[in-house]
Structure formats: structure tokens, C-alpha cells
N, C-alpha and C positions, 0 to 999 in steps of 0.2 A: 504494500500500500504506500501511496504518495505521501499521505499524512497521518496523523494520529486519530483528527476530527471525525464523527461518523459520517457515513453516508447518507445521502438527501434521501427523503423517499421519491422524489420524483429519477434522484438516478439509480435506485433501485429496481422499480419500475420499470423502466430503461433495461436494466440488465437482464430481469427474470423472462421480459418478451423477448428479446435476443435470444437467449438461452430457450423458449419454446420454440422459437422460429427455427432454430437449428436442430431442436429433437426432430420436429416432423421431419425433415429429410433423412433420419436413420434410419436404420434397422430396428426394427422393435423386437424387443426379449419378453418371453414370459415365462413364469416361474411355473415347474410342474410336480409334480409327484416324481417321478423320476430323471429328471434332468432339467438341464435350459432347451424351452423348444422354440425353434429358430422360424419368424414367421413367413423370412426371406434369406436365402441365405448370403454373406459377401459374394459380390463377383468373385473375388480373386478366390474363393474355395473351390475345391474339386467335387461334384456333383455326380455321383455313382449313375444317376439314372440320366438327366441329359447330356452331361459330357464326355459317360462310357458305357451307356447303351442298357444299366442293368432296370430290368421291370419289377422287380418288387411286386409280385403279385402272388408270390409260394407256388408256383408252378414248374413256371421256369429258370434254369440252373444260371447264377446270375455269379458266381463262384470267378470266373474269366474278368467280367466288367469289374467285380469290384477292387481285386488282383490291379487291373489296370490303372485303377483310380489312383489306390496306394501308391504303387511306382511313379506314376505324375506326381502325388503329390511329395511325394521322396525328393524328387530330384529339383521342383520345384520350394520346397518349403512352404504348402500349403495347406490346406488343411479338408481331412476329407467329408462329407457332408453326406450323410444318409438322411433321404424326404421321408415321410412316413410312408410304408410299407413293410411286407414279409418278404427279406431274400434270402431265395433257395441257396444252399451252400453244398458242396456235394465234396469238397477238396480240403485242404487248408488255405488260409489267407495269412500271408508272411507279412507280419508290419515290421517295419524298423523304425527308426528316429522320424515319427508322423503323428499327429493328431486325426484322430478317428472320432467325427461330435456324429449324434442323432438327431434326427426330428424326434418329438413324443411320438411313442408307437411305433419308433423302426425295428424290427425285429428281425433277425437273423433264423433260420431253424436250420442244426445242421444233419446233412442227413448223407454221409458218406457211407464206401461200401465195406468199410470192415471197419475191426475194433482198434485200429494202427494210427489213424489220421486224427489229429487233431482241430477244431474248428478254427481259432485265432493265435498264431505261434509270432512272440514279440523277442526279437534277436539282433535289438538295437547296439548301436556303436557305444564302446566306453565313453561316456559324457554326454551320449545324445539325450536327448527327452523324447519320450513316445508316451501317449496320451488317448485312451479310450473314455468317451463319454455318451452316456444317455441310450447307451444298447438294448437293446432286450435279445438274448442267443437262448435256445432251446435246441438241446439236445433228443432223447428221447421224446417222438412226437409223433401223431398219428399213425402208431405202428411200426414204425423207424426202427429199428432194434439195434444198430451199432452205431459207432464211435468211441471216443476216448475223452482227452479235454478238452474243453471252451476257451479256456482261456489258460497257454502254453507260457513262459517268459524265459526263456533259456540266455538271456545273458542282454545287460544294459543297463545303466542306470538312471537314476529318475523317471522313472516310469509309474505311472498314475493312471490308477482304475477308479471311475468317479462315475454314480448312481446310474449302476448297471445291477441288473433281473438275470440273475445264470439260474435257467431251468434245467431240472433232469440231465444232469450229465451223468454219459455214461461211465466213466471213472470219478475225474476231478473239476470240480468246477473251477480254482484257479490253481495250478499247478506251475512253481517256482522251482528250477532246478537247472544249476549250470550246463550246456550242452555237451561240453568239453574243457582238458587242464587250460586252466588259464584265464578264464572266464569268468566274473563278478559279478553279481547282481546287487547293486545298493541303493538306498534312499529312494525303496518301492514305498508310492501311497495307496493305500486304499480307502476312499471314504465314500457311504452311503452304497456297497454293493451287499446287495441281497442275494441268497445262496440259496433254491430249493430243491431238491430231494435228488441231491448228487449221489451215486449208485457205488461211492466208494467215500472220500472226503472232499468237503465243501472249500477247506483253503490247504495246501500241502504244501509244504518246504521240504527239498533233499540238498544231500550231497552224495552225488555217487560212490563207492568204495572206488572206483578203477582211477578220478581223476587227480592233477597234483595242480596245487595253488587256485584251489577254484573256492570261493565262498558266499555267503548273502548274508550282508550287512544292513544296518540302520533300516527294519520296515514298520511302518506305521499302519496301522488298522484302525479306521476312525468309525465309528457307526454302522459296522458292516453287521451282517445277522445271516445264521444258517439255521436252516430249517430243515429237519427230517435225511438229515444225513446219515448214511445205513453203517458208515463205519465211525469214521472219525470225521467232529467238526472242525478242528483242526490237529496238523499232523505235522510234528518236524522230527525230520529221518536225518543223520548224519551216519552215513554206514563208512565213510573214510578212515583206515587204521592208520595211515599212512605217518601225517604230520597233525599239530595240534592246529596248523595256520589254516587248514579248510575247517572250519567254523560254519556254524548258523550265529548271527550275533546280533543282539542287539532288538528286538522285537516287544514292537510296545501294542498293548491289547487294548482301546478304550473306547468306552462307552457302547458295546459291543453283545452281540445275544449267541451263542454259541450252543446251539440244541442240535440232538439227534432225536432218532426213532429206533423202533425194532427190537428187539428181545436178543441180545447179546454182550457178551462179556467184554469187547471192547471199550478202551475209555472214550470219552467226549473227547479229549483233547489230548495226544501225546506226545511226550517228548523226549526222542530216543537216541542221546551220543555215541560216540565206538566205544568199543572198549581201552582201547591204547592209541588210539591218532585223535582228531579230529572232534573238538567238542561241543556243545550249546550253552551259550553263556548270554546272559543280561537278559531276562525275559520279564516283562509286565505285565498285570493283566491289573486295569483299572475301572472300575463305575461299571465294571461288567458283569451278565449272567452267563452261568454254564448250567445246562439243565438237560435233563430228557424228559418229553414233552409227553411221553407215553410210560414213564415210570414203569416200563419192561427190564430196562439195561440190568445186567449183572458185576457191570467192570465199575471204574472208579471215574469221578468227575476229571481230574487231571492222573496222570502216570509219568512217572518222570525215572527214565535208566541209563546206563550206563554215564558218561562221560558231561560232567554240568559244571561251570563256573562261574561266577561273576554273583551278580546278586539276582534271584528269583523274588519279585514282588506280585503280592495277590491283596490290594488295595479297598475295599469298601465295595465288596463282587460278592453275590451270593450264586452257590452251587447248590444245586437240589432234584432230586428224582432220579438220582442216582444210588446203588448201593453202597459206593467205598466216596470220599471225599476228595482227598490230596494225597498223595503217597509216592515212596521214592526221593524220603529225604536224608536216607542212610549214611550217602558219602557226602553233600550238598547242605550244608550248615547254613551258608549266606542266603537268608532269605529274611521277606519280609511278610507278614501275613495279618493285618490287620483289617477289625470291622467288616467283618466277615459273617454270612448266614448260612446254613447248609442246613440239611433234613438227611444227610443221610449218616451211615455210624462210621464216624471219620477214623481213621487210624491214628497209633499215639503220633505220629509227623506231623498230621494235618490237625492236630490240637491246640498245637504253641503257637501263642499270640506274642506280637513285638518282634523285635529286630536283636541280632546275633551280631555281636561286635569282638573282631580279633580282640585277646586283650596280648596275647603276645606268643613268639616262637621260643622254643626250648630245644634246642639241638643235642639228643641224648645218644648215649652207646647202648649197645645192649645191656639187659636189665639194670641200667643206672635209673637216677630218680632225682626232679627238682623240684621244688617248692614254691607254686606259683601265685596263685593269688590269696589275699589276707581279709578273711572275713569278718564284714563289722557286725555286730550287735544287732540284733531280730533282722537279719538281712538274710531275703531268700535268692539262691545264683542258679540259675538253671545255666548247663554246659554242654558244649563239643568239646570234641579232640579229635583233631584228623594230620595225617600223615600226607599231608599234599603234594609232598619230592619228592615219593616213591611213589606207589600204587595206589594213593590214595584208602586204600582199603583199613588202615589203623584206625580203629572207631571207637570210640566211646561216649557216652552221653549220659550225662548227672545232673542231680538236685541236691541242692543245699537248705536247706531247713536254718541252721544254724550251725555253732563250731561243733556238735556234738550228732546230726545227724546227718547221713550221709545217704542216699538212695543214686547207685548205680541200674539204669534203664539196660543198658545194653554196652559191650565192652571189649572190645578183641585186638589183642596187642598192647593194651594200651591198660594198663592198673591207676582207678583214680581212686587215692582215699584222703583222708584226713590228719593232719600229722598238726595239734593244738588248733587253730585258728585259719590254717594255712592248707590250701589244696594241692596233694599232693601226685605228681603223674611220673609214672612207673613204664616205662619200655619193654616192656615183655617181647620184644618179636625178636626172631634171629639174625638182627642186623641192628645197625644204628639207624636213627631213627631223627628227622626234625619238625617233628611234633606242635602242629598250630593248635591254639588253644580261642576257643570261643566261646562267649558268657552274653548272659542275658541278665541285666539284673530284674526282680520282681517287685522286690517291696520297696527299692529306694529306687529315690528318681534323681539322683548325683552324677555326674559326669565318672565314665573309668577312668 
């Protein structure tokens, strides 16, 4: 601004008719239930139906046109524009670094001839953005009985899936997984995509065991919701024994509805590291449900094995209609788990409420013993002990009542007892040993 004084109302006025005079010459937007639907689209977008011939009418195979659109707008940097209609899909459509918008109601159904082909396979450039919005893709439909997944992403980053409808796939509705060594996928968004009754799991992350240096970082899940998923609503696979640097990392769950269906023992949501390479670390799940909507399942709300780091948080999220709660937190100490609802009969892991804080390492030899933390007065300390340099597998897990009681839960390798005031940890395994120790205080709320 010129001056500090305010504005006249006459050149107010002035301003605000300016300002309508040049709305009407744009594009009008209006907000939908599942997307922005676009009333005209920009010239400069790529037009599937009149600038590459595809008819949108689910009859005929339109699978070529919109292939073609893609590649125009690839090499153009433009952006692709589906009018409202149904296109037949019979193949895959290969996006790379492209935004893909909808009209409301454009809808995809894919209806290929085996169980091989996936519907939308994204295998953008390192750094490129690639961008689907406002889809609606349907898999299994009017008798169709194959395919695979809807929605592929074998390697790119910043990639954003935004209020998109995945019907009936016939595996994976969004399926994350490097294609080959060398390959990253980070700073995937997802927000507002709806998930129903995917015929395996609704979101899946992998890392293949065969690949070297390939991993998925930083992904965001905003308001997405699965519905009636027969296996898992979500699923992260890390089968890599290779190295620790192929990873799933970093995965944040919020404000999000994660249901299955069906009468089986798998969990709602699992997550499975190697056993020696390759592991899953930093995972959140916030302001979210996990449920089974049909209160059949046998398995547990979450399932958490092999190979976990960083810190697990399960934040103000209630689990329910399920048998088992949270579990698999035997080797994986760092977690958070607070204001929490469940209905089902949780395990003693998925019971401890609050946060686990290293209070310090002890580098022992065999059966040696140090004396580590000094308990105050009506102070209750619930504990870990894990052997994180080796195999992880040295475990123990305590309660402190006071300097006179002592409840060891579970304990291998690893002797904790009480020696006056002071807790003491005993090395029992056949090697030396450097021994993380992790405490929760109960009763006092003091800083370690």
C-alpha cells in the first residue's frame, strides 16, 4: 500500500467491480463431493475425449486415447482433463511426471484380460510430481473377473492421490512398491481417497527381498478410508534381508478410517520388517479408526514383526471389532500410545499408556552387572531392556512399585533386579552385550 490512511469507499467500490469484471471471464470451479469439477476446462489442458478421440461411454476401449493424452501431456507439461464419462480401460495407463484432474463422474472401469495388468502404473522421474485427481476407477465390475491394481506407483516422488473412489480391486487398491535397485519413492500424498472392497488390501507398501538401495520415505495419508477390505486395510511388507538402508520410513496415518470385512485371522493393519536387513521405522497413526465393521475378524487390530525402529505413535485413535488390539511390541520399546479406545482384549503391549524414554546404555560383558537407575520414594518405573547392537533379541520388561518390589513381565538374557534403591541389569547371554535401557515413569511427572 501507498499509504497508511484507509481506503475510500468509493475506491473500494472501484476495486470489488474490477475484480467481478474479471471473474466473469474465468473458469468457474465448483466444489464436489469428490473432487474440483471443472465447468470448462483451460485451453492449454489435454482433453482425452476431443483432442484424442477417447468416448467415455463404457463400451468402447478408450485404453489407446487416453495413453495418448498422457504422453502429450508429458512432453508438453500439461495437464490431463477427463469430461464426465465411463472409460473402458482394457490395458495399463503409464503416467509419469503428469497431472491427471477429473470432471465429477469420470470414471475409469478397468476390465483387462488377466490377473497381470494393472489399471494406472505411476513411474515418475526422481523429482518429478505426478498428480491424480477427482477419478473414480472400478475394478471388478459387471462380471469382469480379472485384474490386479488400480492404482500401481513403482518409483517417483511427490506424487499425490487426491479424492479419488478405488472400487473392487482385484488385489490392491493402491499399491506402493519400488520396481527395481535403485529406485525411491518419497513425499507420496494421499488425501481424501476412498478405498472399497479391494479383494486383497486397500493401501500396501513393499520392498522386494531381490532389490539393493530401493526404499519409501516420508508418506502422508490424510482422510483417506477403507472399507470392506478382505485382507489387510493396510499393509507394509519389507521382505529385504539385504541392508538396513531399504526401509519403509516415515509414515504418518491421520484422521483416517481403516476397516475390513470377513471372518478371518488376519490383522487390519500390518507391519512386517526382515528379519536381518531392511526395516520399518517412524510410523503414526493419528485422530484415526481401525475397526472391523463386521466384528467376524479373529487377528489383531495392528500386528507389528520382525525388524521396527524409530518411534511407533498411536495418538487419540480408537480400535474396535476386532479380537486382539496392538501387539508385537516385544523387540520395539519406542512407542507412543496414548488416549486410546479399543473393545477388544488387548495384549499386555497394547496396554501401556505414555511414552518410553532411553534413560541410558550400559555396555556389559558377559554375566557382568550395572546399576542403573535410583529410585525415589512412592515412584512407580515401568521398563525395557533391549540389546539393539546385536540381534536385538535381549529382552526384558519391568515394574517398579517401589525400592522393595520388583515385578519382572518377561526377561531373556537380560536379569533385572533390585540391589537397595537402584535397578539393577545383569547380562546373562553368551557374549557381551550393550544393553539400552528404557523407562516410563508412572507416578511422577519430573523430567529423567
Amino acid at each position: 500500500m501507498e499509504s497508511s490512511r484507509p481506503i475510500s469507499r468509493r475506491k473500494l467500490l472501484s476495486a470489488l467491480g474490477a475484480a467481478s469484471i474479471g471473474m466473469a471471464g474465468t473458469t468457474l470451479l465448483r466444489g464436489t463431493g469428490s473432487g474440483t469439477a471443472y465447468a470448462a476446462a483451460p485451453a492449454d489442458w489435454v482433453n482425452v475425449k476431443t483432442d484424442h478421440g477417447a468416448l467415455g461411454d463404457g463400451i468402447a476401449d478408450d485404453t489407446a486415447a487416453i495413453q495418448a493424452a498422457v504422453n502429450a501431456a508429458a512432453s508438453s507439461g500439461a495437464v490431463v482433463y477427463f469430461p464426465s464419462g465411463t472409460y473402458k480401460v482394457t490395458g495399463t495407463i503409464t503416467v509419469g511426471a503428469v497431472s491427471l484432474q477429473a470432471s465429477f463422474g469420470a470414471t475409469i472401469k478397468h476390465k483387462p484380460a488377466n490377473d497381470t495388468t494393472d489399471c494406472l502404473v505411476i513411474s515418475g522421474l526422481n523429482g518429478g510430481r505426478t498428480k491424480i485427481s477427482g477419478l473414480q476407477i472400478k475394478g471388478l465390475q459387471d462380471s469382469h473377473t480379472f485384474g490386479r491394481d488400480l492404482i500401481r506407483i513403482n518409483k517417483g516422488d511427490y506424487v499425490t492421490l487426491e479424492d479419488l473412489y478405488l472400487d473392487s480391486a482385484k488385489r490392491d487398491a493402491v499399491h506402493i512398491e519400488p520396481s527395481q535397485s535403485g529406485y525411491w519413492i518419497e513425499n507420496t500424498l494421499m488425501i481424501n481417497v476412498k478405498v472399497q472392497s479391494p479383494q486383497r488390501d486397500a493401501f500396501h507398501y513393499a520392498i522386494p527381498a531381490s532389490l539393493a538401495t530401493a526404499f519409501i520415505n516420508q508418506t502422508t495419508m490424510i482422510n483417506c478410508e477403507s472399507r470392506s477390505a478382505v485382507r489387510h486395510a493396510l499393509a507394509l511388507f519389507n521382505s529385504n534381508e539385504a541392508t538396513a538402508s531399504n526401509k519403509i520410513s516415515c509414515l504418518k496415518v491421520l484422521n483416517c478410517e481403516l476397516a475390513g470385512a470377513g471372518s478371518t485371522a488376519e490383522p487390519l493393519v500390518k507391519l512386517s520388517g526382515s528379519v536381518n536387513g531392511g526395516d520399518i521405522e517412524n510410523i503414526s497413526f493419528e485422530d484415526s479408526a481401525i475397526e472391523d465393521t463386521t466384528a467376524t475378524r479373529t487377528g489383531d487390530a495392528i500386528l507389528i514383526t520382525g525388524n521396527m525402529s524409530g518411534l511407533f505413535q498411536f495418538n487419540n485413535s480408537i480400535h474396535y471389532g476386532t479380537a486382539g488390539g496392538i501387539t508385537g511390541f516385544e523387540l520395539f520399546p519406542h512407542y507412543y500410545y496414548r488416549n486410546v479406545v479399543s473393545s477388544a482384549n488387548v495384549s499386555v503391549y497394547s496396554s501401556h499408556m505414555g511414552i518410553y524414554k532411553k534413560y541410558r546404555t550400559a555396555t556389559l560383558a558377559q554375566n557382568a552387572f550395572e546399576d542403573t537407575y535410583q529410585l525415589q520414594d512412592g515412584e512407580i518405573i515401568k521398563g525395557y531392556v533391549l540389546d539393539r547392537f546385536n540381534n536385538g533379541g535381549w529382552y526384558a520388561e519391568f515394574t517398579c512399585w517401589d525400592t522393595s518390589r520388583l515385578f519382572v513381565a518377561v526377561q531373556n538374557n537380560v536379569t533385572v533386579t533390585l540391589n537397595g534403591s537402584s535397578v539393577r541389569l545383569t547380562n546373562t547371554s553368551a557374549s557381551s552385550a550393550s544393553l539400552e535401557l528404557f523407562l516410563q515413569r508412572v507416578t511422577k511427572d519430573t523430567a529423567f
